[in-house]
C-alpha positions as CSV (number, residue, x, y, z in Angstrom):
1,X,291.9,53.1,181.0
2,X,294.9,52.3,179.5
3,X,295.7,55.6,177.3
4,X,299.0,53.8,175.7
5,X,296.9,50.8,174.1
6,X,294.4,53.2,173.3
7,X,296.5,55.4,171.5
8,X,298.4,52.3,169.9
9,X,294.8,51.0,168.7
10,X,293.6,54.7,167.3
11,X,296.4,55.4,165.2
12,X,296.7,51.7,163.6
13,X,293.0,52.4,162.6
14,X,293.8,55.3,161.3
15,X,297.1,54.2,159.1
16,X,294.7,51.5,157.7
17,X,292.5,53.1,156.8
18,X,294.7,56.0,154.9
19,X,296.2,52.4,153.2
20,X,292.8,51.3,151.9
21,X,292.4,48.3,154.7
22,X,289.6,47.6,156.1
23,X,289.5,49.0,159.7
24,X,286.6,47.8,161.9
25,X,284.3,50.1,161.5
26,X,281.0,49.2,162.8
27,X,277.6,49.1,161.1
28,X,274.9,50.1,162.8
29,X,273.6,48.2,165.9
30,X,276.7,45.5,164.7
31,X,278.4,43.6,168.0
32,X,281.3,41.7,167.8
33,X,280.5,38.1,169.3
34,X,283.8,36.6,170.2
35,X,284.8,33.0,171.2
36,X,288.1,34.3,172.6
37,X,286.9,37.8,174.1
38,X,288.6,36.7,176.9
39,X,292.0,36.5,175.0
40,X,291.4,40.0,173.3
41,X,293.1,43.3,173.9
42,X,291.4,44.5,177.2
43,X,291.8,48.0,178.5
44,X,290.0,48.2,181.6
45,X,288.3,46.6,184.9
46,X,286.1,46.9,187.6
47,X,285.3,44.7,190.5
48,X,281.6,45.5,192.4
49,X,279.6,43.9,194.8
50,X,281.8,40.8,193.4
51,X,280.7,41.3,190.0
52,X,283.3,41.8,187.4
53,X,283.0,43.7,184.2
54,X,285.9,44.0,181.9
55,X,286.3,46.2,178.6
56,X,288.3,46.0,175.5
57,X,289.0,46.0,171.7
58,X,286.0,45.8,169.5
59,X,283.3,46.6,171.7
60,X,284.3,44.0,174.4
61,X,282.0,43.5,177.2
62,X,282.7,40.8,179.6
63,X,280.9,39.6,182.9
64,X,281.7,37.2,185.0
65,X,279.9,36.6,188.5
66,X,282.1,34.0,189.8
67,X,285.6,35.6,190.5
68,X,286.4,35.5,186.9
69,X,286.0,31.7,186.5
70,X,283.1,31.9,183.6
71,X,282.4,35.1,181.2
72,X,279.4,36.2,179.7
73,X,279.6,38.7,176.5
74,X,276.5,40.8,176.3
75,X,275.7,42.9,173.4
76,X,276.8,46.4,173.1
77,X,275.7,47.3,169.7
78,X,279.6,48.5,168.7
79,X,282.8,47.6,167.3
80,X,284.4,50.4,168.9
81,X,287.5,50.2,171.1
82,X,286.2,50.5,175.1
83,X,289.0,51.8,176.9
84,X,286.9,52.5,180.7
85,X,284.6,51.3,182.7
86,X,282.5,52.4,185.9
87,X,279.8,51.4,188.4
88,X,278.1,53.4,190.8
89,X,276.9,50.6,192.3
90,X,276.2,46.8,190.5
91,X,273.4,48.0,188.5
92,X,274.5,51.7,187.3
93,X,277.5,51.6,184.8
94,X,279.1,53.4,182.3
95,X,282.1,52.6,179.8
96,X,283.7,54.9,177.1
97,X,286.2,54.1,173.8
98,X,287.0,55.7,170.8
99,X,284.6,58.3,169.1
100,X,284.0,59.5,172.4
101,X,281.5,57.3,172.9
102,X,279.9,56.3,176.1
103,X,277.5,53.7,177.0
104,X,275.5,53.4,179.8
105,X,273.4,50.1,181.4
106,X,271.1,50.2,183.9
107,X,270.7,46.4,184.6
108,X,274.2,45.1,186.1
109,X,275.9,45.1,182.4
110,X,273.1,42.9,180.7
111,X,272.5,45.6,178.2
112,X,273.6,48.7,176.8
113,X,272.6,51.9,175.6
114,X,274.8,54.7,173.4
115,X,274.4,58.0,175.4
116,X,276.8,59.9,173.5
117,X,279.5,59.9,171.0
118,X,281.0,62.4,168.7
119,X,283.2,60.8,166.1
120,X,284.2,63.6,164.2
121,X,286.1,65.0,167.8
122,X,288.2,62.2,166.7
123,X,289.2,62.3,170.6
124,X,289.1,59.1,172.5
125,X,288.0,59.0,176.1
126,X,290.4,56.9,178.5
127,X,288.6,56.6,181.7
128,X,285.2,57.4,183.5
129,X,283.9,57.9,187.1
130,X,280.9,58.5,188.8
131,X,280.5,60.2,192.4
132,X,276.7,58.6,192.9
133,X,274.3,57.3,190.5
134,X,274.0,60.6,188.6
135,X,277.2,63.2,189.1
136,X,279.8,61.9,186.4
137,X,283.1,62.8,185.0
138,X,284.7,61.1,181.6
139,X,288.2,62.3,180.4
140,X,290.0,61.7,177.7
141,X,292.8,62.6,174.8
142,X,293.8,66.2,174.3
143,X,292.3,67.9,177.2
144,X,288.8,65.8,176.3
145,X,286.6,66.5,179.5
146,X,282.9,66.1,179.9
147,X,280.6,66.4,182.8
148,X,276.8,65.2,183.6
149,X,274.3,65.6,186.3
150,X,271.8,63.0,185.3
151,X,273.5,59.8,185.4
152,X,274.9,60.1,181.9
153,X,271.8,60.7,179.9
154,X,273.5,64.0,178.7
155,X,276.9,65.9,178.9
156,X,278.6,68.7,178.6
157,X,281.7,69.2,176.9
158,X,284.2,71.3,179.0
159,X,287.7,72.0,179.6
160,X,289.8,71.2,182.5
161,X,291.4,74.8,183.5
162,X,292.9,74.6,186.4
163,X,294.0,76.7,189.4
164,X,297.2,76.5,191.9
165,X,296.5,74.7,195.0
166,X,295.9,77.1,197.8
167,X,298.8,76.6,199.5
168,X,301.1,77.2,196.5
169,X,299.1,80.4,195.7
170,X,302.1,82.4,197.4
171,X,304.4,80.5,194.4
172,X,302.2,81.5,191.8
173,X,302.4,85.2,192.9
174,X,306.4,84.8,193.5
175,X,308.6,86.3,190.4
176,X,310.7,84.1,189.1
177,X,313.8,84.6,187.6
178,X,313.4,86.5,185.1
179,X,311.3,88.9,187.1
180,X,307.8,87.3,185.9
181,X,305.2,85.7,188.4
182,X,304.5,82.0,187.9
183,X,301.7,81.7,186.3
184,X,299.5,78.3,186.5
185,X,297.4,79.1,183.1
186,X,300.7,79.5,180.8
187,X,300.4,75.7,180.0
188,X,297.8,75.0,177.5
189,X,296.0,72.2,180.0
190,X,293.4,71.3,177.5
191,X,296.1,70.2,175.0
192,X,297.4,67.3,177.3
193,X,296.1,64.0,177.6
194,X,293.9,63.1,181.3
195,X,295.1,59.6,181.4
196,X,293.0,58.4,184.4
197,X,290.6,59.6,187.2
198,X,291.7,58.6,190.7
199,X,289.0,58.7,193.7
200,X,291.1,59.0,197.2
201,X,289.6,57.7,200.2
202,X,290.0,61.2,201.7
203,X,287.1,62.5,198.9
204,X,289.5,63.8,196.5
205,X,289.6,63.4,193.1
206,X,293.0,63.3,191.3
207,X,293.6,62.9,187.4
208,X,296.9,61.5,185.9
209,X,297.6,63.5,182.7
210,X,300.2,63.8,180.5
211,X,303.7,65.7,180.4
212,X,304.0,66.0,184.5
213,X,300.3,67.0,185.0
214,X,298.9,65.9,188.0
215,X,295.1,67.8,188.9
216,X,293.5,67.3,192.2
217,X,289.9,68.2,193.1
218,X,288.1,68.3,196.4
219,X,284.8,68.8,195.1
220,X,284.3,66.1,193.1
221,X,285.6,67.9,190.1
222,X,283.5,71.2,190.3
223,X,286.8,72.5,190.9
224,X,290.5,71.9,190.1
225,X,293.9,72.7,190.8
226,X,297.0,71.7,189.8
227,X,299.6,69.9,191.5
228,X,303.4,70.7,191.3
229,X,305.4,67.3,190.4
230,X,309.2,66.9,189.7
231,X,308.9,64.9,186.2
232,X,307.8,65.9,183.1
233,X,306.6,62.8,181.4
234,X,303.4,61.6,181.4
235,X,301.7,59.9,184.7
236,X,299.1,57.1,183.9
237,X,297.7,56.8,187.1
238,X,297.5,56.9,190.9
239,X,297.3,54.7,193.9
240,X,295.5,56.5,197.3
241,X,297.2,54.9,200.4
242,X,296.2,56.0,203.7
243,X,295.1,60.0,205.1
244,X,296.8,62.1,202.0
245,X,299.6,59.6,201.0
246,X,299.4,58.3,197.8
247,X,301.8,57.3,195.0
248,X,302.3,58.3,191.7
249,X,303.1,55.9,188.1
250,X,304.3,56.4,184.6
251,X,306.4,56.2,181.7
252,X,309.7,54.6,182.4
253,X,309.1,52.9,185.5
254,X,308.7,56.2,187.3
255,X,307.2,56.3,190.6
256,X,306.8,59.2,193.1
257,X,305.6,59.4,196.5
258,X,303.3,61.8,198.4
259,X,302.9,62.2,202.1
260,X,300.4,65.6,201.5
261,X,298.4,64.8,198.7
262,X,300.8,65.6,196.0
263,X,301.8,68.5,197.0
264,X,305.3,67.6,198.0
265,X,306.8,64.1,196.0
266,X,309.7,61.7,196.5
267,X,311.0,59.6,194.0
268,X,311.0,56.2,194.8
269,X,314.0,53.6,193.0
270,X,312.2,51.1,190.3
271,X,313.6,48.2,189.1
272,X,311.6,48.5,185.9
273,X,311.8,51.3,183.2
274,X,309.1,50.2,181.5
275,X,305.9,52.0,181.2
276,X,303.7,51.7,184.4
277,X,299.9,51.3,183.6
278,X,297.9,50.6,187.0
279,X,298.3,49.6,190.9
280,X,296.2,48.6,193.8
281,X,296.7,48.5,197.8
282,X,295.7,45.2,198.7
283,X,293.8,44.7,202.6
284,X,297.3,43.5,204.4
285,X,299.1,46.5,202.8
286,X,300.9,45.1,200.1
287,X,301.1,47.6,197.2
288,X,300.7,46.2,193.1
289,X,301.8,48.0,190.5
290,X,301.2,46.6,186.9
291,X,302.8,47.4,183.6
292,X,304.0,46.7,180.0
293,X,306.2,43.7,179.2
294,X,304.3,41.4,182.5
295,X,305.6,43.6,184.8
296,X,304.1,43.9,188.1
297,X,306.1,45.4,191.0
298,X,305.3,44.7,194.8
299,X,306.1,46.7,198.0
300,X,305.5,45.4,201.7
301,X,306.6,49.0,203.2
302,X,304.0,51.3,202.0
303,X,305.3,52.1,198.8
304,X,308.9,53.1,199.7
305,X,310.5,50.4,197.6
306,X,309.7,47.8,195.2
307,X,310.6,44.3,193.8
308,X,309.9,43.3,190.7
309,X,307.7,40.4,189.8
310,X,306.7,39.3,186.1
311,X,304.3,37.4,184.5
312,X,305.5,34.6,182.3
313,X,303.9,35.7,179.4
314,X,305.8,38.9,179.6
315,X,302.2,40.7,178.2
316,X,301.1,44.2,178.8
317,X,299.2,44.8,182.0
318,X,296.2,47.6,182.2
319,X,294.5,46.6,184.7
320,X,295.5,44.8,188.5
321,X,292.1,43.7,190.0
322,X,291.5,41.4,193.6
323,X,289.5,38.7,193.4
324,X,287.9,36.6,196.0
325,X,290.5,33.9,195.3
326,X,293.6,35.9,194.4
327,X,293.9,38.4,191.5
328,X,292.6,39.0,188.0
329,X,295.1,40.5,185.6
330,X,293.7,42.1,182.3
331,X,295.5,43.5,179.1
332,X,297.8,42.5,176.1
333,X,296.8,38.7,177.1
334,X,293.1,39.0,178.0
335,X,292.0,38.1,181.8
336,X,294.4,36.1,183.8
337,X,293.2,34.7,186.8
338,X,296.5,34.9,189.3
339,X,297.8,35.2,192.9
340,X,300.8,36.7,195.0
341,X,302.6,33.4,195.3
342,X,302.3,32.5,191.4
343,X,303.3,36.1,190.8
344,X,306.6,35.8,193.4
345,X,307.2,33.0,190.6
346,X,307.0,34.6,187.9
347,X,304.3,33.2,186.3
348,X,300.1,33.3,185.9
349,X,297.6,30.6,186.7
């Protein structure tokens, strides 16, 4: 869910369209059939039961069974830009784009069926995720927030309104300055972007959002609160390390650490200031983060520094995704079939 490209995509549409151009605009049950999908503008990436499934520009759907060394493109009766993808388990998954649409299969990805869109919301959904095979959340631009209870047959449009984290209630109740309480509900929450929806090994849910929002649910999203943070540009996602520490990325290279579940954060130096899209915590304990221009960083410390490794290509990264072999990157360039060592040398196999 890569809310940048998505955004870059959207508008593009839009401003050709406005020019007369020709934007793709689907007709009905039309699928784009590509011989390079696997070179095309891909947003998003999941990795289950050693099945990979991989979204993108113009309806993309790719599969691949064998650690990313073949693809298969199934129909997905769209054009549309997919921008995230989910499984509950390898036959149950979900991916959103543009229009708000989501799709749903019930057959590991072999086929697809529209379960909602609403195009004249003209809000694009970034990112989806899925407690079990029914309980689901999808968020998206401006606030965009919809919830279902029967495995994505039908949602509910709803708005993320959020409350301050128990322990920071006393805060909230505490005059400021100027004599007036802090109050959590002054910021128009529903305005902001939800960039990306984190599940934490403790059973948390967090979502990335935009202009320093960070929310945090321990019910899997029944309920929210909001999260104090010390930067006001936007986070695109998270990365759960172990108990309640887990790490924080952006715009600008920013990263920020938390030992509590983001209730307290540390910045951490960067040796990027480029936009950061997406991360992972590999099984020794090295930490990935990916990013625009072939950045990816990597920390052996638990995320207390970082040192910068780049793809040769120097192309966007959404998505960081282990592989039986090594890695799969996936973004500006397509899918990238990689590994730490090629990565220390700056380059992708």
């Amino acid at each position: 869910m890569r809310s940048w490209l998505v955004l870059v995509l959207y508008f593009c549409v839009v401003t050709l369209a406005r020019a007369g151009g020709h934007p793709a605009i689907p007709e009905p049950g039309q699928t784009f059939i590509a011989p390079l999908a696997t070179e095309a503008m891909l947003l998003d990436a999941i990795n289950v039961d050693e099945r990979i499934v991989v979204v993108g520009e113009k309806g993309i759907v790719l599969i691949s069974d064998d650690a990313g060394l073949s693809w298969r493109q199934p129909q997905t009766g769209t054009r549309i830009t997919l921008t995230g993808v989910h499984f509950s388990d390898r036959d149950n998954g979900w991916v959103v784009g543009h229009d708000s649409l989501i799709l749903r299969t019930t057959d590991g990805g072999a086929t697809w069926q529209e379960v909602y869109s609403d195009p004249d919301d003209q809000r694009p959904l970034f990112d989806v995720w899925f407690a079990d095979s029914e309980t689901g959340i999808a968020v998206g631009a401006y606030g965009l927030m919809l919830l279902t209870g029967d495995g994505g047959e039908t949602w509910e449009l709803t708005e993320l309104i959020p409350e301050p984290w128990p322990d920071l209630q006393s805060l909230a109740d505490t005059p400021d300055e100027g004599g007036d309480e802090f109050d959590f509900e002054d910021d128009e929450f529903y305005d902001f972007h939800l960039n990306h929806i984190v599940p934490a090994p403790s059973g948390d849910l967090y979502v990335a959002a935009e202009a320093g929002h960070f929310f945090r649910s321990p019910d899997s999203g029944a309920t929210w609160y909001s999260m104090p943070t010390i930067y006001e540009g936007s986070f695109f996602n998270s990365i759960p390390l172990s108990g309640e520490q887990l790490l924080l990325i952006g715009l600008r290279g920013n990263i920020f650490r938390s030992n509590d579940g983001g209730q307290n954060w540390l910045p951490i130096d960067s040796p990027v200031t480029v936009l950061l899209n997406d991360g992972l915590l590999l099984d020794d304990g090295t930490i990935l983060i990916g990013g625009m221009a072939g950045a990816v960083l990597e920390s052996r410390d638990g995320g207390r520094s970082f040192s910068l490794l780049q793809q040769s290509d120097r192309k966007a990264i959404s998505v960081i995704l282990p592989i039986a072999d090594g890695l799969l990157t996936v973004g500006e360039a397509g899918v990238q079939r990689t590994d730490l060592p090629t990565l220390r040398q700056g380059g992708s196999s």
